[in-house]
mmCIF file as gemmi writes it, N, C-alpha and C atoms, coordinates in Angstrom:
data_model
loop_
_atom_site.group_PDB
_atom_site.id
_atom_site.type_symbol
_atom_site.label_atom_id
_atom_site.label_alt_id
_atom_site.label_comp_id
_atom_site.label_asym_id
_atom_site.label_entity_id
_atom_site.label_seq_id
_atom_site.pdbx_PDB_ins_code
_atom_site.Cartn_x
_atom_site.Cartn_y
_atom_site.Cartn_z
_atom_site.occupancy
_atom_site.B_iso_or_equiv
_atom_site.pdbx_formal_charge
_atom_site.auth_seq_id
_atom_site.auth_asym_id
_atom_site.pdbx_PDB_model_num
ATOM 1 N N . UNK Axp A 1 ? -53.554 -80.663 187.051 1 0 ? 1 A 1
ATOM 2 C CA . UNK Axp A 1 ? -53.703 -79.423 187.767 1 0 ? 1 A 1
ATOM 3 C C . UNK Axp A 1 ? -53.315 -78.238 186.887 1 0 ? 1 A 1
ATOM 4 N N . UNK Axp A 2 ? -52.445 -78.359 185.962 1 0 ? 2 A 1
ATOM 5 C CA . UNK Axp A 2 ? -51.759 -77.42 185.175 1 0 ? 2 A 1
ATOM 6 C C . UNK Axp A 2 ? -52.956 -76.919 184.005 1 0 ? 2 A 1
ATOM 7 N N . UNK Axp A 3 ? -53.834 -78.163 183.622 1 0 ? 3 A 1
ATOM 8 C CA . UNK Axp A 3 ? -54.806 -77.525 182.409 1 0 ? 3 A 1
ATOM 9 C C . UNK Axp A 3 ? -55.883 -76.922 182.958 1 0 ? 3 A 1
ATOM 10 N N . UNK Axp A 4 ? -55.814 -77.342 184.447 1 0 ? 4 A 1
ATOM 11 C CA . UNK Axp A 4 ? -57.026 -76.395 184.957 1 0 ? 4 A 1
ATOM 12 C C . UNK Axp A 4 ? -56.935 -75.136 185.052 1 0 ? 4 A 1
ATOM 13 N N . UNK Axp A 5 ? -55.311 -74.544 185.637 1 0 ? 5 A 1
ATOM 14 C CA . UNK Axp A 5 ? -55.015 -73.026 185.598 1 0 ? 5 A 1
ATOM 15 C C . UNK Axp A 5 ? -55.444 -72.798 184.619 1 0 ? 5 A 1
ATOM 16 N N . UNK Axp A 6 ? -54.327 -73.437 183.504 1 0 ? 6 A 1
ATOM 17 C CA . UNK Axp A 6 ? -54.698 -72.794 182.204 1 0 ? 6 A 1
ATOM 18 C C . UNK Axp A 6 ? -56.239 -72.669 181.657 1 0 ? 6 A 1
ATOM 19 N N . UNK Axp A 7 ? -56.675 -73.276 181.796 1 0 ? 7 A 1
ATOM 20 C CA . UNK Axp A 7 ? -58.562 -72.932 181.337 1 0 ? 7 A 1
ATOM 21 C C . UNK Axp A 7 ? -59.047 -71.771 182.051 1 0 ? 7 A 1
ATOM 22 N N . UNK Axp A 8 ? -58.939 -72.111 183.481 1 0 ? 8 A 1
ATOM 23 C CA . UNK Axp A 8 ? -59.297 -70.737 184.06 1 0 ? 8 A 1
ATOM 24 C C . UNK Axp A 8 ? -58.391 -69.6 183.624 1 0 ? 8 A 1
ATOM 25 N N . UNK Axp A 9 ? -57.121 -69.942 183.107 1 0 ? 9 A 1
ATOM 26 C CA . UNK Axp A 9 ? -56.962 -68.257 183.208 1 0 ? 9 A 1
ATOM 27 C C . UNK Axp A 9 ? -57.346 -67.837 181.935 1 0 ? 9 A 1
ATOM 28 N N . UNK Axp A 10 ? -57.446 -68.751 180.593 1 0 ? 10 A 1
ATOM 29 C CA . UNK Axp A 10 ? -57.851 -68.387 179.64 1 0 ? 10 A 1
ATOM 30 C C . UNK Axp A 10 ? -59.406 -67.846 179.659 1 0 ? 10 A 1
ATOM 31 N N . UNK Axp A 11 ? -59.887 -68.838 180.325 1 0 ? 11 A 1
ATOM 32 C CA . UNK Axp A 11 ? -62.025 -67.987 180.446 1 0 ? 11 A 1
ATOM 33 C C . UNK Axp A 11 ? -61.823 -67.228 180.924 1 0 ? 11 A 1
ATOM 34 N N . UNK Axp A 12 ? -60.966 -66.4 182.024 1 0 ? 12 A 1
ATOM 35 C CA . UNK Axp A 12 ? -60.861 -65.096 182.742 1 0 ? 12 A 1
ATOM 36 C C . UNK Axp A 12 ? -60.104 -63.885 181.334 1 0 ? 12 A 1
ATOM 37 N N . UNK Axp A 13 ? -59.184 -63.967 180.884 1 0 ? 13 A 1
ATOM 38 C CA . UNK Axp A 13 ? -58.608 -63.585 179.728 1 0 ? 13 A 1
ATOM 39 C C . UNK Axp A 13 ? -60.172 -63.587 178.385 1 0 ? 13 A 1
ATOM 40 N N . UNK Axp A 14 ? -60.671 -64.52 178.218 1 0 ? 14 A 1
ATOM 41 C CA . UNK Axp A 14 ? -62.088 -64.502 177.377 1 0 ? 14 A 1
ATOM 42 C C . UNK Axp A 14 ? -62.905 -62.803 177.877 1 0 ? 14 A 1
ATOM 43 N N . UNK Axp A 15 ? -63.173 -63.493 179.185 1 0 ? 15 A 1
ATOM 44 C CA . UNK Axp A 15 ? -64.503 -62.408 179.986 1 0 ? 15 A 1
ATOM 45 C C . UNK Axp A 15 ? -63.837 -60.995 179.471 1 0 ? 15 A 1
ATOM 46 N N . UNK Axp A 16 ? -62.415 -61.141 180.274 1 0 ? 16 A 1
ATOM 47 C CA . UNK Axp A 16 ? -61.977 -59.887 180.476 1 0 ? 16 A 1
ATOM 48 C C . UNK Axp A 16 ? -62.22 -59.139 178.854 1 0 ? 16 A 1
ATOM 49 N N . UNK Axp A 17 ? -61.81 -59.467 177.611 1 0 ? 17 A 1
ATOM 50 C CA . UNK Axp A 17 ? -62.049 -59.053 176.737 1 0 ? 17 A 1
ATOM 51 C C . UNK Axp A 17 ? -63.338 -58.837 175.837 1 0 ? 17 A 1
ATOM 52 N N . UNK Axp A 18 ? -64.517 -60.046 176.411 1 0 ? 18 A 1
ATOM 53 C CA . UNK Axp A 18 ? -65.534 -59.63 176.314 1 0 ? 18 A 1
ATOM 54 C C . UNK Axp A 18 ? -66.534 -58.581 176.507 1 0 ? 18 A 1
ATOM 55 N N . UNK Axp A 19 ? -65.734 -58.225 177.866 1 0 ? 19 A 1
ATOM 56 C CA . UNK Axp A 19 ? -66.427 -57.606 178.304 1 0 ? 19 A 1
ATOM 57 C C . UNK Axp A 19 ? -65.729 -56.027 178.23 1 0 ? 19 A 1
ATOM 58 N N . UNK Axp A 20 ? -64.925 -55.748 178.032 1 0 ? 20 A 1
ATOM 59 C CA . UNK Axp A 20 ? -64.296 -54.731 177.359 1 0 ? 20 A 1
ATOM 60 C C . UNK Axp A 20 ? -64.711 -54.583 175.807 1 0 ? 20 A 1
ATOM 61 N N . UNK Axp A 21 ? -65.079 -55.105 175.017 1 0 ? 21 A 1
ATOM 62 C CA . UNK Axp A 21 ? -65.85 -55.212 173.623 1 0 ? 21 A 1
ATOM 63 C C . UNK Axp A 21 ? -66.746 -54.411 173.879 1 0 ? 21 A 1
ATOM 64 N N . UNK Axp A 22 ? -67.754 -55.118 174.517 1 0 ? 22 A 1
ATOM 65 C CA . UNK Axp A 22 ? -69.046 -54.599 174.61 1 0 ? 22 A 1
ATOM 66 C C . UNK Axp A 22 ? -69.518 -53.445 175.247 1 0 ? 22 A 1
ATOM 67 N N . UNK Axp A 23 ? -68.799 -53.626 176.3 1 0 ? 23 A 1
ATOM 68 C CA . UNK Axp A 23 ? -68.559 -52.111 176.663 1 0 ? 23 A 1
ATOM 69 C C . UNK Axp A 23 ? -67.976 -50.516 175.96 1 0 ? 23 A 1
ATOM 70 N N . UNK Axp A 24 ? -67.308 -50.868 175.109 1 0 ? 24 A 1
ATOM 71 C CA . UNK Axp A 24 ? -66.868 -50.178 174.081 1 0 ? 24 A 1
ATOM 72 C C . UNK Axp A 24 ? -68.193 -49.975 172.648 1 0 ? 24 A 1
ATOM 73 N N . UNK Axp A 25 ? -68.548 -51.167 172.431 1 0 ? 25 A 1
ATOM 74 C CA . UNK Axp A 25 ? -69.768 -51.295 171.571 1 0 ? 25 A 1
ATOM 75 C C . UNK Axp A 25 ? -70.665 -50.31 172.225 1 0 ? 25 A 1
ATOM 76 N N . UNK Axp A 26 ? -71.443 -50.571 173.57 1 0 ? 26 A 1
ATOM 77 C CA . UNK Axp A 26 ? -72.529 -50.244 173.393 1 0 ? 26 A 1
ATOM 78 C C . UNK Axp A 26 ? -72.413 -48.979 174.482 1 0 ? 26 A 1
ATOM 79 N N . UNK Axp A 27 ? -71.594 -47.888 174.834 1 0 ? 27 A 1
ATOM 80 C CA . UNK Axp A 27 ? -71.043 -46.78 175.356 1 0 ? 27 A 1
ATOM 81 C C . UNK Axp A 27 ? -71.6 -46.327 174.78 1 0 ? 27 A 1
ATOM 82 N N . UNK Axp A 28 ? -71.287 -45.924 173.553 1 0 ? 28 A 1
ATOM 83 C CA . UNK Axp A 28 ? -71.452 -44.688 172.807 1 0 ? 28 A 1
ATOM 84 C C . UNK Axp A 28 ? -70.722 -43.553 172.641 1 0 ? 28 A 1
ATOM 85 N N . UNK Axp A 29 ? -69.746 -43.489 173.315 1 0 ? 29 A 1
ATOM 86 C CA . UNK Axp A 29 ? -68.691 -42.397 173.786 1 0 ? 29 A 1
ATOM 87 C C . UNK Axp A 29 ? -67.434 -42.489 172.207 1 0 ? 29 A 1
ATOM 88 N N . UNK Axp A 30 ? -67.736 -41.929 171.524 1 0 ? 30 A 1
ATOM 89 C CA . UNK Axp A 30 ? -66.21 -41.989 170.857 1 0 ? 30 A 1
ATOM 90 C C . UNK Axp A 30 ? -65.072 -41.015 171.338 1 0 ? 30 A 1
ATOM 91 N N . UNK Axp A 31 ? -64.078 -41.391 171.892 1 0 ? 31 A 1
ATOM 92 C CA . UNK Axp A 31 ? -62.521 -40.599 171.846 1 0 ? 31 A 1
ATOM 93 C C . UNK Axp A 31 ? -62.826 -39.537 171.146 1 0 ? 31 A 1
ATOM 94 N N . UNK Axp A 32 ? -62.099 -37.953 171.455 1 0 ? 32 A 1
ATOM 95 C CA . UNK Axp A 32 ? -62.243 -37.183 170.888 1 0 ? 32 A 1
ATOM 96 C C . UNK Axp A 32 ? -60.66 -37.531 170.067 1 0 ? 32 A 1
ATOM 97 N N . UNK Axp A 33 ? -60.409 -36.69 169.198 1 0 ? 33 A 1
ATOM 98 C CA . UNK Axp A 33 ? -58.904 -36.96 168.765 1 0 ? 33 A 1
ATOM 99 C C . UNK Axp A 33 ? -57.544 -36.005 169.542 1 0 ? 33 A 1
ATOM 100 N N . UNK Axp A 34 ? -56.936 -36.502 169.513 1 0 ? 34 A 1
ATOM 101 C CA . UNK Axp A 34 ? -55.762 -36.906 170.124 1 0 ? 34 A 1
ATOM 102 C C . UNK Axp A 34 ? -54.692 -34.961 169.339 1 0 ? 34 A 1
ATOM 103 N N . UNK Axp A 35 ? -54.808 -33.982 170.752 1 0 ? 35 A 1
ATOM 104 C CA . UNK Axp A 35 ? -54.451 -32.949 170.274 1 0 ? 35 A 1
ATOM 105 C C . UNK Axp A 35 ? -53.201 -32.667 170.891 1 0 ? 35 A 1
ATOM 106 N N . UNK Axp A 36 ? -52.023 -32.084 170.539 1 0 ? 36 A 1
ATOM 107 C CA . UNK Axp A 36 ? -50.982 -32.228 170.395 1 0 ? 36 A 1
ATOM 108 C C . UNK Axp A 36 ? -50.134 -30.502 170.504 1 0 ? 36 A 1
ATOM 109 N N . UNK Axp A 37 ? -49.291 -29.967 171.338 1 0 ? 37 A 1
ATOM 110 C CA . UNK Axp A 37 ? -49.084 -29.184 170.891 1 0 ? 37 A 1
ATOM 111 C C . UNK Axp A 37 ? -49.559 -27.654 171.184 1 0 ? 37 A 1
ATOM 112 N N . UNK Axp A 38 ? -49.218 -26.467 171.546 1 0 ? 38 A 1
ATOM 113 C CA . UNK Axp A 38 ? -49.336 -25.619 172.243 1 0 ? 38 A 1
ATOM 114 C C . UNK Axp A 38 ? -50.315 -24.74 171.145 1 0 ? 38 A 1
ATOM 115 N N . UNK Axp A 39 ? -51.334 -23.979 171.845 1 0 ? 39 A 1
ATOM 116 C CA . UNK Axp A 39 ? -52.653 -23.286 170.997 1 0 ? 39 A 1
ATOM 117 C C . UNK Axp A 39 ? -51.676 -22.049 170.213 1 0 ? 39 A 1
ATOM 118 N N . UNK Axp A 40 ? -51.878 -21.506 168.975 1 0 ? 40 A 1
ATOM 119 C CA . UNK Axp A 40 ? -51.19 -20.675 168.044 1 0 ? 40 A 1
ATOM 120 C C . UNK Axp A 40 ? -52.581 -19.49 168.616 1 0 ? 40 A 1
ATOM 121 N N . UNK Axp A 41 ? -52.625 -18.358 169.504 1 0 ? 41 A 1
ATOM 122 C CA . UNK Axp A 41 ? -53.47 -17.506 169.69 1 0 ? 41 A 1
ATOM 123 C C . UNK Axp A 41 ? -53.142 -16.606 169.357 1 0 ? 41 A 1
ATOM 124 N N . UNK Axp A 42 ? -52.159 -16.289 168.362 1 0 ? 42 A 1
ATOM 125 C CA . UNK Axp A 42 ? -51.587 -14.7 168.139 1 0 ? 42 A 1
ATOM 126 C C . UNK Axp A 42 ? -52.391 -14.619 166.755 1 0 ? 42 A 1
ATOM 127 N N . UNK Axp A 43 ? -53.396 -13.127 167.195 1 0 ? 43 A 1
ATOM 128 C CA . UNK Axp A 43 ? -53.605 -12.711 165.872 1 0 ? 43 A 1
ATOM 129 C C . UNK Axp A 43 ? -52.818 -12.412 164.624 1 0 ? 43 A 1
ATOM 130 N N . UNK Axp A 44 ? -53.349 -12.181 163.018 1 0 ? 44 A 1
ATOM 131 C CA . UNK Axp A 44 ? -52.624 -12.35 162.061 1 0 ? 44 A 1
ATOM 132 C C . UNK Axp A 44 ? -52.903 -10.444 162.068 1 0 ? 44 A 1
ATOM 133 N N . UNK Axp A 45 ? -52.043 -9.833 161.671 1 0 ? 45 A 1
ATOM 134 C CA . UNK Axp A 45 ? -52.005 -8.573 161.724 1 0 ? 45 A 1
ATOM 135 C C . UNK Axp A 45 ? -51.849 -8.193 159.976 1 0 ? 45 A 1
ATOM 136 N N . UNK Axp A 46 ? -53.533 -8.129 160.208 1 0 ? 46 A 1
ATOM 137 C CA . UNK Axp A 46 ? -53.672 -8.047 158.656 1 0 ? 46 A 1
ATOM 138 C C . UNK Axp A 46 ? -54.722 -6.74 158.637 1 0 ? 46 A 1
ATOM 139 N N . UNK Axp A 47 ? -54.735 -6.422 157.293 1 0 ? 47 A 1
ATOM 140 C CA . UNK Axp A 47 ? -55.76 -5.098 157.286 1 0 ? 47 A 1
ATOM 141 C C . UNK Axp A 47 ? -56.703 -5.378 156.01 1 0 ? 47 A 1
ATOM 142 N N . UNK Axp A 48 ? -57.249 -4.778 155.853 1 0 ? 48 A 1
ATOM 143 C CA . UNK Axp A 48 ? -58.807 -5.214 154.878 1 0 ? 48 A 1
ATOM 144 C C . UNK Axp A 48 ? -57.898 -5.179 153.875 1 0 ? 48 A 1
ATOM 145 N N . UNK Axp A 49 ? -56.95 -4.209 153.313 1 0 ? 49 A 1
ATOM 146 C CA . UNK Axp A 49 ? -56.702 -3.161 152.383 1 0 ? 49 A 1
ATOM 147 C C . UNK Axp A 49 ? -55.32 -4.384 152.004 1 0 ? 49 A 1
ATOM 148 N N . UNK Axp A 50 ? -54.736 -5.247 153.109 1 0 ? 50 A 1
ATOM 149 C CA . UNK Axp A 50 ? -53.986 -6.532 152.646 1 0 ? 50 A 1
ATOM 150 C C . UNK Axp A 50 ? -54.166 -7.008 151.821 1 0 ? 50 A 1
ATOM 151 N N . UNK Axp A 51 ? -55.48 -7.718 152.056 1 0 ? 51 A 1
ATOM 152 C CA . UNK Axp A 51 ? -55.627 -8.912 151.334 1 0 ? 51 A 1
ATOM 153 C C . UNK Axp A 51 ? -56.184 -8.216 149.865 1 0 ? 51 A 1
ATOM 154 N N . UNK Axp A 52 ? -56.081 -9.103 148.569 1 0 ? 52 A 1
ATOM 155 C CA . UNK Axp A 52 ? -56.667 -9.613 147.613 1 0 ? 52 A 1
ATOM 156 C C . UNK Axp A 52 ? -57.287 -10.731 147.546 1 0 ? 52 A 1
ATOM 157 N N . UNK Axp A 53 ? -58.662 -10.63 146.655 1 0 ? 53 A 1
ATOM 158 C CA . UNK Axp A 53 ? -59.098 -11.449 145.686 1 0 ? 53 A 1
ATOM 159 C C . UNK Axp A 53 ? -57.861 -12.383 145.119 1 0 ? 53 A 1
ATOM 160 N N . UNK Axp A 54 ? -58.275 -13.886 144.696 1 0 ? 54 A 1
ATOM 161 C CA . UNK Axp A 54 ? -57.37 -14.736 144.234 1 0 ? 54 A 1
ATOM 162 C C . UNK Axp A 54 ? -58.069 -14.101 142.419 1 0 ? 54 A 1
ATOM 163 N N . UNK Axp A 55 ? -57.185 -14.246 141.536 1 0 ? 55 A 1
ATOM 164 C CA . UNK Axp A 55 ? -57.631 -14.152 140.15 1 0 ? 55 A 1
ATOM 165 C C . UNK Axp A 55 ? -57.451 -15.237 139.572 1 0 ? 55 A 1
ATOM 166 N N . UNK Axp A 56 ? -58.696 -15.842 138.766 1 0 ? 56 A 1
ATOM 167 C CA . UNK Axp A 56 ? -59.024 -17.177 138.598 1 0 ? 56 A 1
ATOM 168 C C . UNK Axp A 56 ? -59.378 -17.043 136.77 1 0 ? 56 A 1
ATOM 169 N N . UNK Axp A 57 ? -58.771 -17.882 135.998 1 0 ? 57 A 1
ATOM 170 C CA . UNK Axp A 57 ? -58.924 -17.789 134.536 1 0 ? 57 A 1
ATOM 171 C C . UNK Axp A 57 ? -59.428 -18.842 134.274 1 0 ? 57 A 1
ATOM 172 N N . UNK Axp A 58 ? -60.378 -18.883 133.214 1 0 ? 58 A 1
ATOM 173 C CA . UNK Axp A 58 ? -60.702 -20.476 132.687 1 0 ? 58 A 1
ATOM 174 C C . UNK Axp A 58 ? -59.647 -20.962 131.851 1 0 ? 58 A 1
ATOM 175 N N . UNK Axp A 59 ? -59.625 -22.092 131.882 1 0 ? 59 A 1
ATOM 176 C CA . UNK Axp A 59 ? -58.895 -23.108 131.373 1 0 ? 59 A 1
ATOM 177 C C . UNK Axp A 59 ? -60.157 -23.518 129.609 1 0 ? 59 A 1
ATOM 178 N N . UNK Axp A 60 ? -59.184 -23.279 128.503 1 0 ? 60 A 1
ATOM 179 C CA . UNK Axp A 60 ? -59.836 -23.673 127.618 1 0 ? 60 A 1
ATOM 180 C C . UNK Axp A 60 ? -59.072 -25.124 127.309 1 0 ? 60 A 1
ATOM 181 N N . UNK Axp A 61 ? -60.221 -26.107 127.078 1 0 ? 61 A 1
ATOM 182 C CA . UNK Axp A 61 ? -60.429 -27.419 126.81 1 0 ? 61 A 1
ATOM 183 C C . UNK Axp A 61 ? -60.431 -27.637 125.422 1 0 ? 61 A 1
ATOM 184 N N . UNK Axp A 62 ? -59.591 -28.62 124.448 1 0 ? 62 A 1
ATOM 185 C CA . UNK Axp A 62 ? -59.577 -28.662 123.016 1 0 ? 62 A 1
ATOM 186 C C . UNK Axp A 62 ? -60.8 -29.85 122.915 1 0 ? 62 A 1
């Protein structure tokens, strides 16, 4: 009586994961990723006349 539970609960344990597979397979839905953490909405209080150009030199090669 005992290997019968056990079979059944293992083919039920099988399905159950089978069928969670495939369902996952053939959805199509991917998870968006996982966001965390309160939105930063404060503008940067900057003026045109702030910023610079980065100044970029070549690198001479021997």
């Amino acid at each position: 009586m005992n290997t019968m539970l056990f079979r059944t609960l293992m083919l039920f344990l099988a399905g159950y994961f089978a069928f969670h597979f495939f369902k996952g397979l053939f959805s199509g839905e991917s998870p968006g990723p996982a966001v965390r953490g309160r939105k930063k909405s404060q503008p940067m209080d900057l003026k045109r006349e702030d910023v610079e150009d980065a100044k970029f030199r070549d690198i001479e090669e021997d």
